[in-house]
Structure formats: structure tokens, C-alpha cells
KOLGU-547978 format. One line per field, with one value per residue (C-alpha): residue in three letters; x, y, z. Coordinates in Angstrom, 3 decimals. Example, Ala and Ser with C-alpha at 12.3 -4.5 7.8 and 13.67 -1.06 7.14 Angstrom:
% KOLGU-547978
resn <- [ALA:SER]
east <- [12.300:13.670]
north <- [-4.500:-1.060]
up <- [7.800:7.140]
END
This chain:
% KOLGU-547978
resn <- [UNK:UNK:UNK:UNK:UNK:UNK:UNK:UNK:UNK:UNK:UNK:UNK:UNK:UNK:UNK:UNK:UNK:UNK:UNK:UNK:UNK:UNK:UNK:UNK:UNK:UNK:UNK:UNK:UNK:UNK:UNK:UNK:UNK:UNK:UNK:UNK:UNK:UNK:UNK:UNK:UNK:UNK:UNK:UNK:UNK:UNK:UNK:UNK:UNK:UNK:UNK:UNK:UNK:UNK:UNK:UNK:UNK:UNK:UNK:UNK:UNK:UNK:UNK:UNK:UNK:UNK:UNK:UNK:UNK:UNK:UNK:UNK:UNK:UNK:UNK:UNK:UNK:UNK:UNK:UNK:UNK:UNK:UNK:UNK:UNK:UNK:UNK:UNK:UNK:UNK:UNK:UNK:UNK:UNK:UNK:UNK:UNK:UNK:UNK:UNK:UNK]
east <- [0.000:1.378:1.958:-0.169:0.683:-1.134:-4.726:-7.988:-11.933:-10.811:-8.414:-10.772:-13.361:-11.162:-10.487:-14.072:-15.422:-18.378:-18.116:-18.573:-17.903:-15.124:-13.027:-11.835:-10.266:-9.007:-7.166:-5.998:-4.034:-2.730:-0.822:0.307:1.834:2.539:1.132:2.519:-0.482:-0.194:-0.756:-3.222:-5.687:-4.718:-6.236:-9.329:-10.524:-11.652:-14.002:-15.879:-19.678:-21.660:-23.020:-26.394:-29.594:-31.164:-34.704:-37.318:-37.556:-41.438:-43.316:-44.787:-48.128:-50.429:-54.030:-56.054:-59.089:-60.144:-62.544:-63.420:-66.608:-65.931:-63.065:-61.139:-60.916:-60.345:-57.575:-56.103:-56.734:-54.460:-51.852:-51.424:-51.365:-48.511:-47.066:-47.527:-45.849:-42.956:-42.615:-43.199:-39.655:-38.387:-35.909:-37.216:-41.090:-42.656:-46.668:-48.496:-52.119:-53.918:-56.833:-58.938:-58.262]
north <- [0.000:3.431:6.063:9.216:12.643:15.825:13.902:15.295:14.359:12.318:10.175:9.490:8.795:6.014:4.365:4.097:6.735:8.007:11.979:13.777:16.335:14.730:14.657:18.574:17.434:14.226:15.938:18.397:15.650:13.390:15.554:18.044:14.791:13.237:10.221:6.687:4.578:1.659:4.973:6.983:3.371:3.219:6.757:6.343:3.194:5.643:7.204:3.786:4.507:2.164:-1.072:-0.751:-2.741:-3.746:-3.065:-6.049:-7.468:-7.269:-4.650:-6.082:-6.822:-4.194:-3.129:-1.085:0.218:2.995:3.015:5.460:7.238:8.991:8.886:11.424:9.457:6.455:7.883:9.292:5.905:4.231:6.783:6.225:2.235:3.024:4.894:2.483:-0.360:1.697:2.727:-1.096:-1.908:-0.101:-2.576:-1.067:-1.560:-4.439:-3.469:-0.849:0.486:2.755:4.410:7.896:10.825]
up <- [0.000:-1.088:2.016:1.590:1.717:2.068:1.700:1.384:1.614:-1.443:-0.039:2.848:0.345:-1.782:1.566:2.361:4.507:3.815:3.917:7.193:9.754:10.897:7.775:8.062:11.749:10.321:7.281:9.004:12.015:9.238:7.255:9.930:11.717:8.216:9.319:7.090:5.534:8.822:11.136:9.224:8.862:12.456:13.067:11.508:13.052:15.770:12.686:11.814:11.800:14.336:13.119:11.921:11.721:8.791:7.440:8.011:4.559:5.142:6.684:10.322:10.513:11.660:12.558:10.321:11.857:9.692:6.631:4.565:3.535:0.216:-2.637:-1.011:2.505:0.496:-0.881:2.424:3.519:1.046:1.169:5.390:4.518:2.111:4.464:7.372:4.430:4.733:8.684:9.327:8.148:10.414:12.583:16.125:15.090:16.591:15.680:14.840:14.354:11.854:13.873:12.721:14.726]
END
């Protein structure tokens, strides 16, 4: 692996760090110390994001207890369960409920 010198967002970017704050701070430590390629990977271990969680590959189940008296509810109606198709993915949901005002 080639050493670096005087990196930028770029550099960060090709080694697989998504864009952030952080970078500015980050450039700014590994070229003022002139950091080799073992010690600048080294450095931004600290910078890894957080495991996340996955979306449920299905929406979980939920309750609709709503119905509609005219087109236009209908429609409202149809637009929430869309929405609600999309919430329900949501790792953290367990159930959920569509109920009128």
C-alpha cells in the first residue's frame, strides 16, 4: 500500500469513509503529523460509523381500523397504509395500528 501525503476528503473517500464532519479534523491531524499509511488506517478506526440494523424485509403486521366514507378518505386511507408499508420496516417496530383521529 502506497503512504499518503497531504490527503484530502478524497483520499478518505477512496479508503471508504463516507463523507462527514469529521473529515476537516481528520485531514488536518494526518498531514500536519505526516502520518505513514499503517498509522493513518490506524487513526481512523476511531471514525468507523456504528453497526447498523437492517430493514425487516417485510413490513410487520399491523391493525387497520379505519374506513373510509368517500373517494377522497379512500384515498387518504391508502396513502397512510402506504405509508404504514414503509414505517413497518423499520428494525425497532414491533406493531403498529392505523386508527382515525
Amino acid at each position: 500500500m502506497k503512504d499518503y501525503k497531504n490527503i484530502d476528503g478524497n483520499t478518505l473517500i477512496n479508503l471508504g469513509h463516507e463523507p462527514a464532519k469529521w473529515f476537516a479534523d481528520a485531514i488536518e491531524h494526518i498531514n500536519k503529523n505526516e502520518l505513514q499509511i499503517h498509522d493513518v488506517l490506524d487513526y481512523l478506526d476511531q471514525f468507523k460509523p456504528a453497526p447498523t440494523v437492517p430493514l425487516h424485509k417485510e413490513p410487520v403486521p399491523f391493525t387497520t381500523n379505519i374506513k373510509a366514507q368517500s373517494e377522497e378518505e379512500t384515498e387518504n386511507v391508502q396513502a397512510v397504509i402506504d405509508t404504514m408499508n414503509v414505517l413497518m420496516r423499520t428494525p425497532t417496530v414491533v406493531s403498529g395500528a392505523i386508527m382515525p383521529d
